[in-house]
C-alpha positions as CSV (number, residue, x, y, z in Angstrom):
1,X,-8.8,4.0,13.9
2,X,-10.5,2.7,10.9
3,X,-9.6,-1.0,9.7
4,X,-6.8,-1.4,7.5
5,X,-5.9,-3.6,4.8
6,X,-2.0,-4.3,4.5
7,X,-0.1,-5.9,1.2
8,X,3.1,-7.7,1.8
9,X,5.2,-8.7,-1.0
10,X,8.2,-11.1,-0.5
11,X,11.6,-9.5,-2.1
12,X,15.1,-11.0,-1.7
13,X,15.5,-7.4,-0.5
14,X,14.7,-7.9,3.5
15,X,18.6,-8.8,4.6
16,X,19.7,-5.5,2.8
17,X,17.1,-3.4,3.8
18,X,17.7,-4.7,7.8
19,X,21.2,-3.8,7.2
20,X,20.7,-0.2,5.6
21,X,18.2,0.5,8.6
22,X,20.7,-0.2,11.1
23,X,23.3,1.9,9.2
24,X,20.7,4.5,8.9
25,X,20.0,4.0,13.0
26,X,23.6,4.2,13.7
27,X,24.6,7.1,11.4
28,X,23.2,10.3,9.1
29,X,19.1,10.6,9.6
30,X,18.7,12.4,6.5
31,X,19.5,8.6,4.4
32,X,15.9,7.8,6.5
33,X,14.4,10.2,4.1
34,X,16.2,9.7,1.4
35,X,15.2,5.7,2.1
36,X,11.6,6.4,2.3
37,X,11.5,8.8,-0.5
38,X,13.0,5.8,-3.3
39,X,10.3,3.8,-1.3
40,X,7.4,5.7,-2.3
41,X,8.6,6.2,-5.6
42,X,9.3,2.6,-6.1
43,X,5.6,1.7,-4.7
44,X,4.0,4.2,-6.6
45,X,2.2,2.1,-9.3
46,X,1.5,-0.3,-6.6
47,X,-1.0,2.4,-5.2
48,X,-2.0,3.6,-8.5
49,X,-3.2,0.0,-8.9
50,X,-5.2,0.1,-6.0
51,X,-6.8,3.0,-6.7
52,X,-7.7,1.6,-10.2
53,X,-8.8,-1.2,-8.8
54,X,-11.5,0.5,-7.0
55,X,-12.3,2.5,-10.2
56,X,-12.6,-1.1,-11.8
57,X,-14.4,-3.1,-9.6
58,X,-16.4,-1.4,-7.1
59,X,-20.1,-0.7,-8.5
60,X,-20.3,3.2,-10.0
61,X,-24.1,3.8,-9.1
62,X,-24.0,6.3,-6.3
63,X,-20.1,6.8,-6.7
64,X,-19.0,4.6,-4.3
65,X,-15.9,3.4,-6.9
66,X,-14.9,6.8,-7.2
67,X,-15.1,7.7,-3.5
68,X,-13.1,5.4,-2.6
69,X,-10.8,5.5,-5.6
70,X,-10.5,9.4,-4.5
71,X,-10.7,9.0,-0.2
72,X,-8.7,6.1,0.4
73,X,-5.3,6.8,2.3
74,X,-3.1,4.4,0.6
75,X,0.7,4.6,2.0
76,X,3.7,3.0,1.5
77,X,4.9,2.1,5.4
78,X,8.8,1.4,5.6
79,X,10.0,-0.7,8.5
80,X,14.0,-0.5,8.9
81,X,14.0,-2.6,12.2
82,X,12.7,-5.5,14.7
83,X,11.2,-8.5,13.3
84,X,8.7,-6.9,10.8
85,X,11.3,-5.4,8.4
86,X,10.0,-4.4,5.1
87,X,8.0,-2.5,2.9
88,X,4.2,-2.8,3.1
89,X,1.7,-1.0,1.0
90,X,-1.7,0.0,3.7
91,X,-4.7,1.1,2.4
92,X,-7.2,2.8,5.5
93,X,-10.6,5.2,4.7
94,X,-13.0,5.8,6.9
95,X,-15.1,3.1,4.8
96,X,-14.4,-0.2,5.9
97,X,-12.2,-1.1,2.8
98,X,-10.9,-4.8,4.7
99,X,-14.5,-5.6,5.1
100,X,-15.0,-4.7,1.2
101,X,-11.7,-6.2,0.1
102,X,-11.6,-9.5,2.3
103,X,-15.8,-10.6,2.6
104,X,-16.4,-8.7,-0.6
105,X,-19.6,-6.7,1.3
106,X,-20.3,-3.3,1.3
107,X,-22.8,-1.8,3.2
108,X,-24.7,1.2,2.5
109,X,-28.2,2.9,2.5
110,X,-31.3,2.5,0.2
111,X,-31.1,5.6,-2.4
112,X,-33.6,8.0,-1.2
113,X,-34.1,6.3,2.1
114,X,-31.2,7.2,4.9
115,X,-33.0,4.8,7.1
116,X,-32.8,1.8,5.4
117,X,-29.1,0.1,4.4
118,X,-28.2,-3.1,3.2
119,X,-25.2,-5.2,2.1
120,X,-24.3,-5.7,-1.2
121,X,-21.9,-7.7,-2.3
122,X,-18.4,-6.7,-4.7
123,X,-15.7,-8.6,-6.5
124,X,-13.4,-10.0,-2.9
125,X,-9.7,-8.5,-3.7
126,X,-10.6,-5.3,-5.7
127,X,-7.7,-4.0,-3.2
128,X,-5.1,-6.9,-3.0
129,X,-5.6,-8.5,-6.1
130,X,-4.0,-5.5,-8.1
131,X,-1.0,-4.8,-5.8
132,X,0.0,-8.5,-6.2
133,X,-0.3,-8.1,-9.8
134,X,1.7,-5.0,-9.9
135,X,4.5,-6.5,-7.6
136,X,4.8,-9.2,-9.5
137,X,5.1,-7.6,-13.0
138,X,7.4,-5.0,-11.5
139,X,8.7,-7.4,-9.6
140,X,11.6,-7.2,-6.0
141,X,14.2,-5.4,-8.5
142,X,12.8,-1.9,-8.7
143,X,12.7,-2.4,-4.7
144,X,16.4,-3.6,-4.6
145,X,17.7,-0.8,-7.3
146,X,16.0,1.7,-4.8
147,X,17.7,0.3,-1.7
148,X,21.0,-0.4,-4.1
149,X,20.7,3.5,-4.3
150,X,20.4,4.9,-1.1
151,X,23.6,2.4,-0.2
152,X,25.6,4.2,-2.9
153,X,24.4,7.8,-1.2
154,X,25.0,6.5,2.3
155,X,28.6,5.4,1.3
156,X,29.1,8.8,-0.3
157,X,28.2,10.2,2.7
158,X,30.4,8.0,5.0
């Protein structure tokens, strides 16, 4: 499984989404979807920003911003229950994008020589850095509107 690197932002949001989980647990399945659906649409321009941040940051000479930008699994992970409730935005590519994002080192081969690679180093939070940005210009309410609306569907429901 290829390193990851995971985003956490703090939102007032945590209590209410612990409680729609266990709603969700205990009743209709479908609000799951429904939940992660307004999730990813809320965290959208958080991986938009990532990706940008790649385009940005990571050196263009032999593509490696736009390989990234373009390979990079970047997912919005939802977690309804146990003691890591929340929403976390992952980044994971075969390339070793913790290594690149953390250190700020990426390694790769000498143009025109397969044989020979060496480490060069890029701007440390070209991942992170963007995503904190993002969440804190958007800011917890677009996260709490999304959870406000999957309450008002559950209770519809109910």
């Amino acid at each position: 499984m290829p390193p990851r690197v995971n985003v956490t932002v703090q939102t007032r949001g945590v209590e209410k989404l612990a409680r729609l989980g266990a709603a969700i647990k205990a009743g209709d399945k479908s609000l799951r979807r429904e939940l992660n659906r307004e999730m990813g649409r809320t965290t959208a321009p958080y991986r938009r920003a990532a990706r940008a941040g790649a385009l940005q940051v990571l050196p263009h000479r032999g593509g490696l911003a736009e390989h990234v930008a373009a390979t990079a699994r970047i997912a919005t992970r939802v977690t309804t229950t146990g003691p890591g409730v929340g929403v976390r935005v992952t980044g994971a590519s075969r390339d070793n994008l913790r290594r690149m994002d953390e250190e700020g080192l990426v390694r790769h081969p000498v143009f025109g020589n397969r044989k020979k690679w060496v480490v060069e180093r890029v701007h440390r939070g070209w991942f992170t850095d963007p995503l904190i940005l993002t969440a804190n210009a958007i800011g917890p309410k677009a996260i709490d509107r999304a959870l406000d609306q999957v309450s008002v569907k559950m209770q519809r429901s109910a």
